[in-house]
N, C-alpha and C positions, 0 to 999 in steps of 0.2 A: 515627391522625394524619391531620388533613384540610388540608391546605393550597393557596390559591387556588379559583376558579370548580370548584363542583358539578360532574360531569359522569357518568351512568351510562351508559356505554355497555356494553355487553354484550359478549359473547364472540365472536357472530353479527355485532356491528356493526363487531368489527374484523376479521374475514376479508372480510366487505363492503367495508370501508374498503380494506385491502392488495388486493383483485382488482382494486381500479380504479389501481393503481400501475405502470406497466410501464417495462421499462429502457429509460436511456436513454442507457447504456455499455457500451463492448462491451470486453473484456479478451481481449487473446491471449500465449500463450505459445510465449515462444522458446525451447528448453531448450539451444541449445547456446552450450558456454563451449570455449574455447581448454584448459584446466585448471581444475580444482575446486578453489576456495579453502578451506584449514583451518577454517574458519568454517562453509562451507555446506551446509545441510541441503533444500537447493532441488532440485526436480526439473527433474536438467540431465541430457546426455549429453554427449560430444567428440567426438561420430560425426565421419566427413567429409564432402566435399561431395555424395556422391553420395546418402548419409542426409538433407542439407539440403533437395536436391532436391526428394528424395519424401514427406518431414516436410512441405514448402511445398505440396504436391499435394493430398497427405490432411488438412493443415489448411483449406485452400475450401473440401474437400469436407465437413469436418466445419460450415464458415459455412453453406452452403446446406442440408444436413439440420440444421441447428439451424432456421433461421427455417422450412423445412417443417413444423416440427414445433411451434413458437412462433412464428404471423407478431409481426413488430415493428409497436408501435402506435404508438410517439412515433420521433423523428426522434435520431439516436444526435447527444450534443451533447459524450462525450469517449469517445474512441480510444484503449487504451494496448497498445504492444508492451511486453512485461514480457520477464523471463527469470530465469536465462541470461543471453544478450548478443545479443541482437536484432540490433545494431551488425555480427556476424559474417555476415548474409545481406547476398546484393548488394542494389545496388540493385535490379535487375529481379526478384528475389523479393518483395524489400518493395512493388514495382509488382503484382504478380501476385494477393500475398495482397489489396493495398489493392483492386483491379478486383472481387475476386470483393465484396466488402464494399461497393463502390457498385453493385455487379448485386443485392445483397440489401437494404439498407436504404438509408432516408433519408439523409443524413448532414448537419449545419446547416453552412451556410457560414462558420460561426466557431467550429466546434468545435474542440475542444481534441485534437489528434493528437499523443501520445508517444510517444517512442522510448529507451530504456534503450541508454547502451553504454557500455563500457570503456576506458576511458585505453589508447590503443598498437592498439585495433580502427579506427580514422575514419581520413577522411583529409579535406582540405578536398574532395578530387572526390565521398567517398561523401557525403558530408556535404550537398553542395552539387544532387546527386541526389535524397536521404532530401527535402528540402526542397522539391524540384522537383515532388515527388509531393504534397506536401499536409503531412507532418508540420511541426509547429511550434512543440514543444516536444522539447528533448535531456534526458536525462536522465543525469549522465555519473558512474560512478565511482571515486571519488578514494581515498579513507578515507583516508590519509595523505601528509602531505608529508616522511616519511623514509625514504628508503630502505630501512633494516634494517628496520623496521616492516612494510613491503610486502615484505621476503623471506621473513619469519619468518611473516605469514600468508597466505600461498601466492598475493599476486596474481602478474599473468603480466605486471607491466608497470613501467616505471619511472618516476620524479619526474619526471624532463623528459617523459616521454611524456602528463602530466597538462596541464602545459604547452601542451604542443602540442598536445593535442586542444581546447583551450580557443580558445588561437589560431584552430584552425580552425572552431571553432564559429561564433564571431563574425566570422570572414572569410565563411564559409559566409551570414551574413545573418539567422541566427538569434539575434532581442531576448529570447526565451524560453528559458533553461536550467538545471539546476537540478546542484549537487555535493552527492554525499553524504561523509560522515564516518563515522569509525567512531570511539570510545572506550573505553578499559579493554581494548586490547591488552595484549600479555605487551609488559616491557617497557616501556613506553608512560609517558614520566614526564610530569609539569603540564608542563614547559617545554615536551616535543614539543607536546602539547594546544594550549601556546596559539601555539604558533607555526603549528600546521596551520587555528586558523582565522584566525588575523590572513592568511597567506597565502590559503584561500580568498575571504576576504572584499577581497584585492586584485585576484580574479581576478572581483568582480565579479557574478558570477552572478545571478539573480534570486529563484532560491529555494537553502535550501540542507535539506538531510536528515541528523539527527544521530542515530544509533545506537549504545548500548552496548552491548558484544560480551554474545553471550550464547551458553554454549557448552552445544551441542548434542546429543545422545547421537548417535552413531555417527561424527561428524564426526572430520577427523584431530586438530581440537582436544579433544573430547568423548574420544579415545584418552590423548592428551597430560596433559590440565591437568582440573583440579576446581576448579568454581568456588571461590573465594577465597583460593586458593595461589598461592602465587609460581610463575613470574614475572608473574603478573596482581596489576592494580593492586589494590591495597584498595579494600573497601569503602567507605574514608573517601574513599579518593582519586577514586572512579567518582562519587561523588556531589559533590565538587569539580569534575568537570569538567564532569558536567551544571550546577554553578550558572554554572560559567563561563561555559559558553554562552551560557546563561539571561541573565546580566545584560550580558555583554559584544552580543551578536547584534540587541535592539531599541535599542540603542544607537546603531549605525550603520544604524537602517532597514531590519531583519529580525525584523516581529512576531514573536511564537512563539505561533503559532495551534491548535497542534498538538503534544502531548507531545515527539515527536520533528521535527518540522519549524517551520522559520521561513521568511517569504516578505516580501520587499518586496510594497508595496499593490497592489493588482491583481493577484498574480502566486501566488496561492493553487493548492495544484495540485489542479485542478477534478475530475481522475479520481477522488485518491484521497479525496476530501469525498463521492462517490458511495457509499465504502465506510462510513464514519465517521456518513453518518447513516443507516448502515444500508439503504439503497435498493435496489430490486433491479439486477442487472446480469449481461450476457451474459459468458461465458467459456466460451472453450474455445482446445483446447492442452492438450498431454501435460502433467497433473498441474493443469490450472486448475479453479478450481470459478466454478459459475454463479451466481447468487441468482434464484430465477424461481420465481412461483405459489409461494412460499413453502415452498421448496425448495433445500437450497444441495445440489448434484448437482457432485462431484467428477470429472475425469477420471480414468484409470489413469496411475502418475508412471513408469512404466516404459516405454520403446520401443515395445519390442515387443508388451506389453499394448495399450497404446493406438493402435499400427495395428490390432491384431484387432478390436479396439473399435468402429472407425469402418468395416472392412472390412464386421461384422457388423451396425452398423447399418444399411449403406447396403445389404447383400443381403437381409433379415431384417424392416428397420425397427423394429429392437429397438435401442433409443436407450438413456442413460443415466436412471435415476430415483435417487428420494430419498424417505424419508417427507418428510412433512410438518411442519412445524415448529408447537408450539401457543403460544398465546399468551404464558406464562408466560417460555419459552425465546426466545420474540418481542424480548420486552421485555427481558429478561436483556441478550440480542445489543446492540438501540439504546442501552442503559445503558452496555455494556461498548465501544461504539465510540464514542458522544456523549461519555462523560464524556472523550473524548482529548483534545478542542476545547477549545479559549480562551471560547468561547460556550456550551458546554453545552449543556442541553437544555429545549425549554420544556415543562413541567408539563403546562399546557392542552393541547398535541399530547398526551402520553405520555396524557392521562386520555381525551382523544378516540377514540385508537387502542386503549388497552387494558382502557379501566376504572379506575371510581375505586376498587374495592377493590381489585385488582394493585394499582397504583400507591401506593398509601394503604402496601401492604406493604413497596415497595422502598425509602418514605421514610424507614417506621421503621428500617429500614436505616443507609441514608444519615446519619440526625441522628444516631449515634452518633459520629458523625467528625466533628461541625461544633467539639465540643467542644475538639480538637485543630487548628483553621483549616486541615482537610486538604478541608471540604466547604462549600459556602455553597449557600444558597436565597436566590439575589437576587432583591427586590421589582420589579417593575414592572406597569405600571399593567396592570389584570386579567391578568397574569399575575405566574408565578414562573421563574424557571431555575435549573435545580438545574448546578451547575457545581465541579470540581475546583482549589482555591486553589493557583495555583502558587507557585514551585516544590515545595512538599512534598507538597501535594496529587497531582502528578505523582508525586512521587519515588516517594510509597508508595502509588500507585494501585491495584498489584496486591493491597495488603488489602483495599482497600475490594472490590477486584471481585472476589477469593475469600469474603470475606463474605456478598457480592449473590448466587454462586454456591451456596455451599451450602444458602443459608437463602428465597432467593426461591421456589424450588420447596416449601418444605416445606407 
């Protein structure tokens, strides 16, 4: 199946093509949380301050033996502190790590700076600090506006403290923030659903993050509950609240540009678009992985692994590697992150980058699902974009992309 502009590139012409690609996002990880949510399956610790410390030391030293090792070619254009709870370092950490990071790269004078934290971590002074330095985007979360909800899975903070970090967000002088949600809690009926986003959506935010719980093997909920038993919602009922979102969120001015995210215009969040079309990007931080020379190279998610790590790089010069990733698995990757997008993906890049026979294979793929409006190849002029039809399209993404998975390689 041949669809839109000829193009044969060759195998050679897309590793050609990916070495002239370089990051131009740097990702760091926070691992430390106050307490471990029933939910998370994140590499975090609750070390205390004196672990922060030395966490903040050996993470520069890990920024400066990275770019020894990989100088930066373009100018980093987004910044995210991830985690964990970012929000828990002072301010003069968050200064420390961000100094070592203008002693190694570029950085653009309009780059997009994150920061992740937790309702009940800020304060309007940290807040007003984080901002002082350069960050200028918060990234704060909520998941729910009831209380019993927030005890039951394990956050460490409470409704009013949502509240009030919000206040101080916007007193803090930051136009940029974004709340995340969670859905298909134990528990968790429609009416809480629509009451937590009619409340987010009065608190205004600019972007917001909607996630279905999705429970985990070893988590304290992965101990607890099996997916689709009580007290977790139905089936029926997780897929209700995704439409809820869906129809209720562009309503009042929150595209859904992104399976799980919606963004007033302008306010798309530029880091995680870094991931989604697949680009490569700098990471490091206990448990972060990179994407570099076509290579996604994991840190160690455990403490103590991951000082030795960086101890022994820096005495040794034995850094982290990764095979190589080949085209086929290339392609699989920007399939399985592009189809996330409201946009999709356009053909002519995918046939540019990988080849018209790859490609020719993942469509015959794909057109089995157009039959069900889970898939569309929309026309435009010399090109095509192959794109997932929301909402169902979403809903049941994961078929389509366990199908791409087992059968693209064959």
């Amino acid at each position: 199946m041949k669809l839109g502009a000829s193009c044969h590139a060759s195998i050679n012409h897309h590793f050609a093509t990916l070495s002239q690609i370089f990051p131009k996002s740097l990702y760091l990880h926070i691992p430390f949380c106050k307490r471990r949510c029933f939910y998370c399956d994140f590499a975090i610790t609750t070390g205390g301050e004196n672990l922060k410390q030395q966490y903040v030391d050996v993470l520069c030293q890990e920024i400066v033996l990275t770019v020894a090792e990989i100088p930066p070619v373009e100018t980093l254009q987004t910044i995210f502190f991830g985690g964990g709870t970012p929000s828990l370092l002072s301010v003069p950490q968050v200064e420390q790590i961000l100094e070592a990071i203008a002693k190694s790269f570029k950085i653009a004078s309009n780059a997009e700076i994150s920061l992740e934290a937790n309702a009940g971590t800020v304060s309007l002074e940290s807040l007003q600090g984080y901002r002082s330095l350069g960050i200028n985007r918060i990234s704060l979360g909520a998941q729910a506006f009831q209380q019993e909800l927030l005890d039951v899975c394990g956050r460490g903070h409470s409704v009013a403290d949502i509240y009030e970090a919000v206040d101080a967000i916007k007193n803090a002088g930051f136009e940029n923030f974004s709340l995340d949600l969670i859905s298909g809690l134990p528990h968790q009926s429609m009416a809480d659903w629509d009451f937590s986003l009619k409340e987010a959506i009065a608190l205004q935010p600019t972007h917001l993050s909607i996630y279905d719980l999705t429970i985990e093997e070893g988590t304290a909920f992965g101990k607890r509950y099996q997916a689709g038993d009580s007290p977790l919602p139905t089936e029926f009922h997780t897929v209700e609240m995704y439409r809820v979102a869906h129809d209720l969120l562009p309503s009042v001015g929150y595209a859904h540009y992104e399976i799980s995210n919606y963004a007033q215009s302008g306010y798309q969040a530029k880091h995680n678009l870094t991931y989604w079309h697949n680009q490569p990007f700098y990471g490091v931080g206990m448990g972060a992985t990179s994407y570099i020379n076509r290579q996604r190279i994991d840190r160690p998610r455990k403490m103590r692994e991951y000082l030795e790590a960086i101890a022994l790089w820096q005495s040794s010069g034995i850094g982290f590697t990764a095979p190589i990733i080949d085209a086929a698995e290339e392609l699989m990757d920007t399939l399985m992150q592009g189809l996330r997008l409201a946009e999709g993906l356009s053909l002519r890049a995918l046939q540019e980058t990988y080849g018209q026979d790859l490609c020719d294979r993942a469509l015959q793929i794909l057109d089995r699902y157009r039959g069900q409006d889970w898939v569309k190849f929309g026309e435009q002029p010399e090109d095509i974009r192959i794109m997932l039809i929301p909402p169902d399209g979403w809903l049941f993404s994961n078929i389509v992309i366990a199908d791409l998975y087992e059968n693209l390689h064959v």
